[in-house]
C-alpha positions as CSV (number, residue, x, y, z in Angstrom):
1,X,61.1,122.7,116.8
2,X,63.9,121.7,114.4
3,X,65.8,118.2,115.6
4,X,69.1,118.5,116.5
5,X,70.9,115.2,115.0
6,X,74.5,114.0,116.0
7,X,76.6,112.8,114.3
8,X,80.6,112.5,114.2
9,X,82.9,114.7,112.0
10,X,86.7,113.9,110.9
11,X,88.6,117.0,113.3
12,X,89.8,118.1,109.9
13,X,86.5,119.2,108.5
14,X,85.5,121.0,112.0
15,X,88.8,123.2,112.3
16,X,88.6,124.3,108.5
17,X,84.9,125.5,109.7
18,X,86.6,126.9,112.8
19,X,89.3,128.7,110.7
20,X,87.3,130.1,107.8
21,X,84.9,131.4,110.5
22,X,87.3,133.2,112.5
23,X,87.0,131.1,115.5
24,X,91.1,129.3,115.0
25,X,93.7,129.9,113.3
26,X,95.6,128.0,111.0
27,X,96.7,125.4,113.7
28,X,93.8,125.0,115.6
29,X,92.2,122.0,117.4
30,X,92.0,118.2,116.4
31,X,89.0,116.3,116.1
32,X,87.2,114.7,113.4
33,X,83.4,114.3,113.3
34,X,82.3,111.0,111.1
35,X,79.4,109.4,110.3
36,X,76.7,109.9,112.6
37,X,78.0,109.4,116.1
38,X,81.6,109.1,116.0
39,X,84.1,111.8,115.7
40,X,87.7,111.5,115.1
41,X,89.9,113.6,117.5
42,X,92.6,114.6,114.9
43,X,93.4,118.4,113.4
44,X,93.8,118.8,110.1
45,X,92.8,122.6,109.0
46,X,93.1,124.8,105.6
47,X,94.9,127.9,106.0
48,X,94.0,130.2,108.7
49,X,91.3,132.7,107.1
50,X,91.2,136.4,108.3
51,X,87.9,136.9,110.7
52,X,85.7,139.6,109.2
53,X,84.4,142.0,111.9
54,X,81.8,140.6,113.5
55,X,82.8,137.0,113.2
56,X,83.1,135.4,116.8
57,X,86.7,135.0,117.9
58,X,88.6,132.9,120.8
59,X,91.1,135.0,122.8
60,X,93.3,133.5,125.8
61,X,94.7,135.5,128.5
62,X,97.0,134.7,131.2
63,X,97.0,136.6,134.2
64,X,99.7,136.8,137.0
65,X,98.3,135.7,140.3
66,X,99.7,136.3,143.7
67,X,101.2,133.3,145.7
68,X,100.8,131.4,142.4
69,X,103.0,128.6,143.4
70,X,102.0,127.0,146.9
71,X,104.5,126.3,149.0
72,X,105.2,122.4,149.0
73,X,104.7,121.8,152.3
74,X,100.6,122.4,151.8
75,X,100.4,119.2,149.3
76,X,97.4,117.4,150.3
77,X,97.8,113.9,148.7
78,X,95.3,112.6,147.2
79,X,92.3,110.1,148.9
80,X,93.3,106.8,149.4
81,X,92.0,104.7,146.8
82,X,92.4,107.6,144.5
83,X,95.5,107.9,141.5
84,X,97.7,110.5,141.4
85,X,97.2,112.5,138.8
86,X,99.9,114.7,139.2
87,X,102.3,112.3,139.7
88,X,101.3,110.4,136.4
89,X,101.6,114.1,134.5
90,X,104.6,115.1,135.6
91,X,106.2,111.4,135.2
92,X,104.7,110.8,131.5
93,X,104.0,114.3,130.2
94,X,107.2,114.6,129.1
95,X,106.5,112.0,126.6
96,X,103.6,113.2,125.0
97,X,104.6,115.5,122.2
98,X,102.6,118.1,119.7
99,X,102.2,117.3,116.3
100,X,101.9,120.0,113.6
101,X,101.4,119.3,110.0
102,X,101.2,120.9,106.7
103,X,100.5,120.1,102.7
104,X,98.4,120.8,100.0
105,X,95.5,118.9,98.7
106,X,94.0,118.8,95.3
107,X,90.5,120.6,94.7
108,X,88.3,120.4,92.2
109,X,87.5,123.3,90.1
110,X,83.6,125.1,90.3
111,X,81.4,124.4,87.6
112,X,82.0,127.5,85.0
113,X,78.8,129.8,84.7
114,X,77.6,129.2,81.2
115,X,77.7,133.0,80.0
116,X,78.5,134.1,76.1
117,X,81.4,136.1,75.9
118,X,79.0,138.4,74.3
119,X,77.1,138.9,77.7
120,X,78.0,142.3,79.2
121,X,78.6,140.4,82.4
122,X,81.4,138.4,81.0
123,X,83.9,140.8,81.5
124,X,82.5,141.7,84.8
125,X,83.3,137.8,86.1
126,X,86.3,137.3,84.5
127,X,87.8,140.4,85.5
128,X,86.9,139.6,89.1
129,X,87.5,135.6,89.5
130,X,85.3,133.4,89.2
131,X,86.4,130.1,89.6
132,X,87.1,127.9,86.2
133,X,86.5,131.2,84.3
134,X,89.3,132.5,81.7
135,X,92.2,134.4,84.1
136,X,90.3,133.4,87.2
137,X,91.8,131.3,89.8
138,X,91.8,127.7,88.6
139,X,91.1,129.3,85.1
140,X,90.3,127.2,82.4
141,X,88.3,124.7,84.4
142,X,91.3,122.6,85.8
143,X,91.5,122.1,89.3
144,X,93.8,123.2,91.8
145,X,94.8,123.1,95.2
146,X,94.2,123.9,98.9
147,X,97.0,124.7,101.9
148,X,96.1,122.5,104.7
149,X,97.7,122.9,108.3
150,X,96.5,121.5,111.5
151,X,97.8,119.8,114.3
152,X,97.4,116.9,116.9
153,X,99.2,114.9,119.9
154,X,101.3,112.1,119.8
155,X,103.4,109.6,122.4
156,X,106.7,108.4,122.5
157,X,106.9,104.6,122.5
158,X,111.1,104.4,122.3
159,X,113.9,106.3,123.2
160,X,115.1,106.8,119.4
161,X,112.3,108.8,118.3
162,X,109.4,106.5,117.7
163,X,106.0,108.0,118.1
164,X,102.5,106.7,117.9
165,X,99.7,108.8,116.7
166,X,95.9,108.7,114.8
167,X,96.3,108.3,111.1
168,X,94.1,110.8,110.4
169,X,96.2,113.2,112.1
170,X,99.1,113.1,109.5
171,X,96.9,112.6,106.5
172,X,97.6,114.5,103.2
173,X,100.6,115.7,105.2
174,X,103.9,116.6,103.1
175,X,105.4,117.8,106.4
176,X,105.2,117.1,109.5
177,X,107.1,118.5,112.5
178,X,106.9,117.0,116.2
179,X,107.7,119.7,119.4
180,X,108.5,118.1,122.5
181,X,107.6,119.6,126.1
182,X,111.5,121.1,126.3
183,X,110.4,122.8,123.2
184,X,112.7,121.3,121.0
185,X,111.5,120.5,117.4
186,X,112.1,117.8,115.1
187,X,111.1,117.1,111.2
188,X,109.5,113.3,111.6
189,X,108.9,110.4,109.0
190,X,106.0,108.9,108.4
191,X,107.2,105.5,109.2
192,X,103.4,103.9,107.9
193,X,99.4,104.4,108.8
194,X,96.6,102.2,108.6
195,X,93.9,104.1,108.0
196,X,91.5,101.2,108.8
197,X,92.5,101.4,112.3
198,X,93.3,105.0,112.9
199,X,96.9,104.4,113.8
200,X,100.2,106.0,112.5
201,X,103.7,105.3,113.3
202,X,106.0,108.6,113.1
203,X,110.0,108.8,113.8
204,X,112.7,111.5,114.8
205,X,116.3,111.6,114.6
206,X,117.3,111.6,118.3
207,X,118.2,110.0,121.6
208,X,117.6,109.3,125.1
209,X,114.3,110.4,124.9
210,X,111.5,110.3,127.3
211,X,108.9,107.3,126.2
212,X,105.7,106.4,127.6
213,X,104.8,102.9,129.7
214,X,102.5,100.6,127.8
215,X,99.8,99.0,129.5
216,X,96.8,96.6,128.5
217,X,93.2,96.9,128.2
218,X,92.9,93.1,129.4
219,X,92.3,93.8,133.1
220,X,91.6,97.3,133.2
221,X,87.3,97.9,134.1
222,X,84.7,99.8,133.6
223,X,84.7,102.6,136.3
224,X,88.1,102.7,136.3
225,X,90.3,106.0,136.5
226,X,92.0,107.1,133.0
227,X,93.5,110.5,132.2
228,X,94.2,111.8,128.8
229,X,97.3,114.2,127.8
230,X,96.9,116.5,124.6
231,X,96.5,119.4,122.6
232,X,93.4,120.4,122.6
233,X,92.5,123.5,120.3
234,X,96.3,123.6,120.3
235,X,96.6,124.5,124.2
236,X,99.7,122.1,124.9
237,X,100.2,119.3,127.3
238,X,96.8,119.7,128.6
239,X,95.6,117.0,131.4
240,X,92.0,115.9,131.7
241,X,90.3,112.9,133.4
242,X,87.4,110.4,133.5
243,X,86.8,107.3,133.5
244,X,86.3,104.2,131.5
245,X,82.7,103.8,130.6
246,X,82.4,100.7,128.1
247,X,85.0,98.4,126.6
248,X,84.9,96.9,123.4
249,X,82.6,99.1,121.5
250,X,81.9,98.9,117.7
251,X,81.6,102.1,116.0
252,X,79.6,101.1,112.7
253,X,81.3,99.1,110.1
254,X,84.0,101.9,109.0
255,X,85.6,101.3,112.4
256,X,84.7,97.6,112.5
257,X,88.4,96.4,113.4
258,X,88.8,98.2,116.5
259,X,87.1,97.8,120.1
260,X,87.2,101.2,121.3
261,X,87.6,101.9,124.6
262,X,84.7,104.6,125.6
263,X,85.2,106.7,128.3
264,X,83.8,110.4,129.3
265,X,87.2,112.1,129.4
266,X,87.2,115.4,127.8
267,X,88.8,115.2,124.9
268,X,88.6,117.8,122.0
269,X,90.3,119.1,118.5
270,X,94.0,118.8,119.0
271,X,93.6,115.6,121.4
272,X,93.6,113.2,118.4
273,X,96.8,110.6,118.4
274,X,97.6,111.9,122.7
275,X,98.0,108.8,124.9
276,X,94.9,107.6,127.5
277,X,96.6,106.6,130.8
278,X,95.9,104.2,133.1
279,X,95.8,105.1,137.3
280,X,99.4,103.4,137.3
281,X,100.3,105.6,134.6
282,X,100.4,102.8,131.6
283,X,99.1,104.0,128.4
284,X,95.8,102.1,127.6
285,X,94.6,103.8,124.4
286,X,95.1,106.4,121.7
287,X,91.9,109.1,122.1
288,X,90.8,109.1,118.7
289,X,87.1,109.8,118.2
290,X,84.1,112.0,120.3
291,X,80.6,111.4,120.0
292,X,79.3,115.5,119.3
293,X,76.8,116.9,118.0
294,X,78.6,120.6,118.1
295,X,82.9,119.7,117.2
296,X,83.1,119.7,121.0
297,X,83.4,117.4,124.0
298,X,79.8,116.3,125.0
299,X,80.7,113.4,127.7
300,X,81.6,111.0,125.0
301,X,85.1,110.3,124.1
302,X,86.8,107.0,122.2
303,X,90.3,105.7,122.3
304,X,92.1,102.7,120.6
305,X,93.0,100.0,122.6
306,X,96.9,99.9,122.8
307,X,97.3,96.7,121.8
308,X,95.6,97.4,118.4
309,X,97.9,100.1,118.4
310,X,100.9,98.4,119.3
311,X,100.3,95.8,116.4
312,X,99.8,98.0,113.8
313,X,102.9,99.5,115.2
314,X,105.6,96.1,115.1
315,X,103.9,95.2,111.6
316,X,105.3,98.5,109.9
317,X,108.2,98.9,111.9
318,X,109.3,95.1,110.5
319,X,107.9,95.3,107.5
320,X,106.4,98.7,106.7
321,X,102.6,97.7,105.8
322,X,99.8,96.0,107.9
323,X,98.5,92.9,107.0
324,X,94.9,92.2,108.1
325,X,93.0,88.8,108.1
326,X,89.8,88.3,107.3
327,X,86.9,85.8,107.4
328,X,84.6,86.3,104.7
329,X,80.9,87.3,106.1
330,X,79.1,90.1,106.7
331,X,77.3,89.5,109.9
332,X,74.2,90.8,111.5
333,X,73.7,91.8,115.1
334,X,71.2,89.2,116.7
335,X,68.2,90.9,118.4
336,X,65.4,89.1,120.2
337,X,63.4,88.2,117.3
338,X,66.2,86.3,115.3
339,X,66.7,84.7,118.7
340,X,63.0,83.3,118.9
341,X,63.5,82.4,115.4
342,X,66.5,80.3,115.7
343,X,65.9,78.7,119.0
344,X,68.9,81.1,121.1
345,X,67.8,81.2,125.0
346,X,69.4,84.4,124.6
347,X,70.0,87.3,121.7
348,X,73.9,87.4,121.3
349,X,76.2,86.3,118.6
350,X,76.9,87.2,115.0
351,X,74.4,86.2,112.4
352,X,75.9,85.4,109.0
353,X,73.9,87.0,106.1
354,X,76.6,86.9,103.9
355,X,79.5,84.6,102.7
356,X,82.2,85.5,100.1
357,X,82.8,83.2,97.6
358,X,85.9,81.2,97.7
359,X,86.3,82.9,101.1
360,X,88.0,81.4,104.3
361,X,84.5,81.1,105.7
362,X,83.0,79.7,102.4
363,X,86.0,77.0,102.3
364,X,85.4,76.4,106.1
365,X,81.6,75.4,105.5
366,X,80.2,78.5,107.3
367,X,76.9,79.7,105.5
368,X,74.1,81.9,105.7
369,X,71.8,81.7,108.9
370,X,74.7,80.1,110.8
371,X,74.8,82.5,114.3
372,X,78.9,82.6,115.1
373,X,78.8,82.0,119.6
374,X,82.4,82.1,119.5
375,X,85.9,82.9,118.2
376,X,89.0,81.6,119.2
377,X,87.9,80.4,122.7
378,X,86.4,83.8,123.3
379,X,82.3,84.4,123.1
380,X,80.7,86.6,120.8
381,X,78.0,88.6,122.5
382,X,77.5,91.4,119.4
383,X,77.7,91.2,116.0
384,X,80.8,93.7,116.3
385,X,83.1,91.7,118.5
386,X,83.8,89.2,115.6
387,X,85.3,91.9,113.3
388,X,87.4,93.9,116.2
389,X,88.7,89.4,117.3
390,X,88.9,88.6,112.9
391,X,91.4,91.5,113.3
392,X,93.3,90.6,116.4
393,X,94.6,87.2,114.4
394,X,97.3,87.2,111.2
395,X,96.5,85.7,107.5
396,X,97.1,81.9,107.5
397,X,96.0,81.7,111.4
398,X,93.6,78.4,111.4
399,X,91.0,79.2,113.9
400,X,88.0,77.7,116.3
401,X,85.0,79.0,115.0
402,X,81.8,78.1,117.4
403,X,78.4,78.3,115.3
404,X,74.5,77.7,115.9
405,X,73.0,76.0,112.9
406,X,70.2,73.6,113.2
407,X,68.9,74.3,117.0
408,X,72.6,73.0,118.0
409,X,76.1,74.5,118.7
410,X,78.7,73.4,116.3
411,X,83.3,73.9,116.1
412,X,84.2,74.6,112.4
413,X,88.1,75.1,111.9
414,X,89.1,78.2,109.6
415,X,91.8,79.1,107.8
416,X,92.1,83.0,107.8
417,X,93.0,85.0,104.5
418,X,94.1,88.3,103.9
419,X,92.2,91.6,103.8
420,X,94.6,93.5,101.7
421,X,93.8,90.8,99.1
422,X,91.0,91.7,96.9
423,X,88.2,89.6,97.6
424,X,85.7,87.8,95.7
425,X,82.2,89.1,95.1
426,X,80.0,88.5,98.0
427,X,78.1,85.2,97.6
428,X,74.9,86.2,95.6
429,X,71.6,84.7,97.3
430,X,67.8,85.4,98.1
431,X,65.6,87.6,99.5
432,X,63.4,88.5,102.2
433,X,61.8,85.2,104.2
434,X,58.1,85.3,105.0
435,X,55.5,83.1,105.9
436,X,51.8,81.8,105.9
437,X,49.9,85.0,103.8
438,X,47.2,85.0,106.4
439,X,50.6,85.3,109.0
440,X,53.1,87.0,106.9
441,X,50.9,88.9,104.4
442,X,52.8,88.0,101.3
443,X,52.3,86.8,98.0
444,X,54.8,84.5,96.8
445,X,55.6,83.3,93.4
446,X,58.5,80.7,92.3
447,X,61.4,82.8,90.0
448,X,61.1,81.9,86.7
449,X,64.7,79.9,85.2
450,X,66.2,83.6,83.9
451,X,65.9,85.4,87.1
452,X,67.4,82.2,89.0
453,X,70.7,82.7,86.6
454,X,70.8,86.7,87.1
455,X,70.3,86.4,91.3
456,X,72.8,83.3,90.9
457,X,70.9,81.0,93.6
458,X,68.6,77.6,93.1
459,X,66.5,79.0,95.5
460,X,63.8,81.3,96.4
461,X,60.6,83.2,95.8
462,X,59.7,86.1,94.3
463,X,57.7,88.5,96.9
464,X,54.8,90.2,94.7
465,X,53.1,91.9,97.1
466,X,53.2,92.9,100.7
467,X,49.9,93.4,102.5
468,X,49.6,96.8,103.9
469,X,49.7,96.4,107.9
470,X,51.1,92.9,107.7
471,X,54.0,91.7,109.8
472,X,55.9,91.3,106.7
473,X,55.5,95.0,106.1
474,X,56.2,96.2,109.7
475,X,59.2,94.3,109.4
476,X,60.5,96.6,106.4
477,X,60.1,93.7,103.7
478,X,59.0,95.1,100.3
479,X,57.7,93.6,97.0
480,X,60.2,92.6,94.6
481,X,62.4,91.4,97.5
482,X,63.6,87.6,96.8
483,X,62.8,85.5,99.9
484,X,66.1,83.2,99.8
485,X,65.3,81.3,103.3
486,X,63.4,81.0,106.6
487,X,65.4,80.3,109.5
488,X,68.3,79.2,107.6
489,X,66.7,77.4,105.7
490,X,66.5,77.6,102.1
491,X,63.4,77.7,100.2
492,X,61.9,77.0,96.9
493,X,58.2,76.1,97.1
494,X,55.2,78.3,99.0
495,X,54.6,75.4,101.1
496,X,58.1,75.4,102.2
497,X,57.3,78.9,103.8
498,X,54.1,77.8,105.1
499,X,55.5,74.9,106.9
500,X,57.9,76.6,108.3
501,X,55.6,79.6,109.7
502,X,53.5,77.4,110.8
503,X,56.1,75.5,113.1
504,X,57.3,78.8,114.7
505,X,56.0,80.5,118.1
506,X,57.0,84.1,117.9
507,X,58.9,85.2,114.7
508,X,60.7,84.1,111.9
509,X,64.0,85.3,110.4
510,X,63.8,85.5,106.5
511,X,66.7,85.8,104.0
512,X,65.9,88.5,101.5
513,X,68.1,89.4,98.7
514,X,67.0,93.5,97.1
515,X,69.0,94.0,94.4
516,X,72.8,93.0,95.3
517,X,72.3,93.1,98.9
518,X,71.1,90.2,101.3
519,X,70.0,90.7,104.7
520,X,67.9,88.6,107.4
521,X,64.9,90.5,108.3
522,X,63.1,89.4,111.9
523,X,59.5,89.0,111.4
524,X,57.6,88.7,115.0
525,X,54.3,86.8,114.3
526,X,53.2,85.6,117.3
């Protein structure tokens, strides 16, 4: 039986597949499916396509019920202990707005059939289109250029028209109109987005508007009550709730500088950019992303905390760009084994395979094998907590950075720079650590003076050959990978790598450089 893999898709991409197929129309839902787990909630779609018969359709129907509106004397209030949900609709709803946008993207033209003119088909394509072909759409090979319309929430943050919403939501838009819960419409500007951290900043022309109630993430726990407000499949002002599930999670290295909050709200296509609310009614998040395997709610939902939000927010309403800091590594999450090997009584931190040259980190003295333990005062537990607290600072922010180097914890001072910057080339070094042959199962050979100047390091052997079983190969290390260190620490002789097998209980972490790349690889030996 086939496997089913999941995997996360940009709304946009599902609603055109929704639209060609019959199932929306032009302004259907908002979610985005990226990656392999995460999906953006946002609602980009091409141009509604006519359903063929047979093509599976999505019809609503309201129907008039007797005694519809109960009298208000038969309110039961809600559980103690419980929020009011209703209350927190009908005193925020009015705030939360729908988002439609339109625009035209470029699109490249299909590769022409190679048929002679001679051919007795010729005629027969030209006549009825082909693409790139002479008098067919996009004829003479050039490219041309798709509708796009789709649609997505948003949140009022000020009563002159400011409204926050995903980034992805407005992208490629050349127009983009906001409709309020009195039904009022209004042309908005896109004051700025960031697409690194899903967040876009929109404004109308008016006044005295309702605005939302910004919280923070700081206190709020897992278990808690939240309750989203949205659009979903375009249906608006729709109310759904959950609760919070995880905090801080890291969503691969695209989505790096944000600590999504993770909840099991429904959220679907047309939800991207809508407000999460707190049980005091405080917006906590923007619901950005699901976790699908389908395009549709599967108990996995992810919003951006609103203080990311609210930053991206004051940085382009004073200025009109986002600035970014950065450290300069590229970090590894620390499992059990490079715990053994570095002498950690526990797996957590940030293990630094990388360092940019010239980088804040390089100028700091951080360096490869160093295991960051804390940031600013606040601990590092995964390897995606430093990116998501990197983020959280400015450019020129001098910083506490704690490190494990050596068996010991260490304080090195930083000075952040900027991401928008373009940065130097990633710090070239070695490859692949491994041991003792008879414990490693590798055979080692010193690099020769040329192939020291092309991998740009003073260090490191060659791995020839990989012995087939080994822990070296059941660790994923392959011949022709460049073992750079062992445990941090650099090597340049066989007996370096034997000594330093030799001295450990249960694994080893080697530095391996393959190609342009340089990763620690955990190697359990014992």
């Amino acid at each position: 039986m086939a496997q089913q893999v999941e995997k996360m898709i940009p709304v946009k991409k599902l609603v055109w597949a929704l639209a060609a197929a019959g199932v929306l129309g032009a302004a259907g839902g908002a979610l985005a499916m990226r990656n392999a787990k995460v999906t953006p909630v946002s609602d980009t779609a091409t141009a509604a396509v006519p359903a063929q018969a047979g093509d599976a359709q999505v019809a609503a129907a309201t129907t008039p019920l007797a005694n519809a509106a109960a009298p208000a004397g038969n309110f039961t209030p809600p559980p103690a202990g419980m929020p009011d949900f209703a209350q927190i609709a009908a005193a925020q709803g009015p705030a939360v707005v729908n988002i439609s946008v339109s625009g035209t993207v470029k699109t490249r033209a299909a590769r022409v059939p190679q048929i002679d003119p001679d051919d007795p088909f010729y005629e027969f394509f030209r006549r009825f289109g082909v693409p790139g072909m002479p008098g067919g759409p996009n004829g003479g090979g050039e490219g041309g250029s798709r509708e796009i319309r789709g649609q997505g929430s948003g949140f009022i943050v000020s009563a002159d028209g400011v409204i926050l919403t995903n980034a992805h939501v407005v992208q490629d838009a050349q127009e983009v109109v906001v409709k309020l819960t009195d039904r009022r419409e209004f042309r908005a500007k896109v004051l700025g987005s960031d697409k690194s951290t899903d967040v876009a900043v929109l404004k109308i022309e008016a006044k005295n508007l309702p605005t939302v109630r910004l919280g923070a993430t700081r206190d709020l726990r897992v278990g808690e009550w939240v309750l989203a407000i949205g659009s979903p499949f375009g249906f608006e002002n729709s109310v759904s709730a959950g609760v919070i599930s995880a905090k801080g999670r890291s969503l691969g290295p695209d989505e790096s500088r944000v600590p999504f909050l993770q909840t099991d709200v429904a959220i679907n296509p047309g939800n991207s950019g809508g407000p999460l609310f707190n049980a005091r009614g405080e917006v906590v998040g923007i619901n950005s992303q699901i976790y699908s395997a389908s395009g549709g709610y599967q108990g996995l939902s992810f919003a951006i905390p609103v203080e990311v939000a609210n930053k991206v927010r004051q940085q382009i309403e004073k200025g009109g760009k986002v600035q970014h800091a950065k450290l300069g590594v590229m970090v590894q999450e620390v499992n059990q084994g490079f715990a053994d090997s570095f002498k950690l009584d526990r797996p957590e931190g940030a293990l630094v395979a990388n360092v940019e040259e010239n980088g804040p980190a390089a100028k700091a003295g951080l360096r490869s094998g160093d295991v960051i333990l804390g940031f600013k005062g606040q601990r590092i537990v995964s390897s995606g907590d430093l990116p998501a607290l990197v983020d959280q600072s400015l450019p020129g922010d001098k910083v506490d950075i704690e490190v494990w180097r050596n068996g010991k914890r260490e304080t090195i001072t930083a000075t952040l720079g900027d991401a928008n910057e373009k940065g130097a080339k990633l710090a070239k070094a070695g490859g692949d650590a491994d041991g003792d042959h008879a414990k490693l199962g590798l055979a080692l050979r010193p690099l020769q003076p040329e192939e020291r100047r092309q991998l740009g390091t003073r260090d490191g052997l060659l791995i020839q050959e990989v012995g087939e079983g080994s822990a070296a190969a059941r660790a994923g290390v392959r011949p022709g990978d460049v073992l750079l260190a062992v445990n941090g620490t650099p090597v340049q002789s066989v007996e370096q790598v034997r000594g330093a097998v030799k001295g450990a209980e249960k694994s080893v972490a080697l530095l391996v450089q393959r190609g342009a790349d340089k990763i620690f690889v955990p190697v359990r030996i014992g």
